[in-house]
N, C-alpha and C positions, 0 to 999 in steps of 0.2 A: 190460053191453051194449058197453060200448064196448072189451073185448079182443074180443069175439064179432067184433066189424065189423072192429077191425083185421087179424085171423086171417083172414078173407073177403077182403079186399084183398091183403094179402099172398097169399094162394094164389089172387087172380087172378080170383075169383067176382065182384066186385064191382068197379068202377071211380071214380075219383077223383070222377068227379059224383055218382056213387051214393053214396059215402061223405059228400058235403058235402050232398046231399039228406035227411040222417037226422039235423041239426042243424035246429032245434033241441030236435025231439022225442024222439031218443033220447040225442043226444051233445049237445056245446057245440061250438061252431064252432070254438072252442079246439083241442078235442078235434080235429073232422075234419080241421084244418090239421096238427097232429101226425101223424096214421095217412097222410094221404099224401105229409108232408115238405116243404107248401108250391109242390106242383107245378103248375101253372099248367093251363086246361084249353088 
């Protein structure tokens, strides 16, 4: 799940909230601070 959400983000389907929204049911927060590098909303 959690390449599936970064590949979404990256190509721009998905947004930095939406990506921290899927922690901690699909990812770890870990994980969503990764896929968008820490970027602040």
């Amino acid at each position: 799940m959690f390449e599936f959400i970064r590949l979404q983000y990256r190509m721009g389907r998905i947004d930095a909230a939406q990506v921290r929204a899927f922690a901690p049911k699909y990812i770890t927060a870990e994980q969503a601070e990764e896929i968008v590098g820490g970027e602040s909303l």
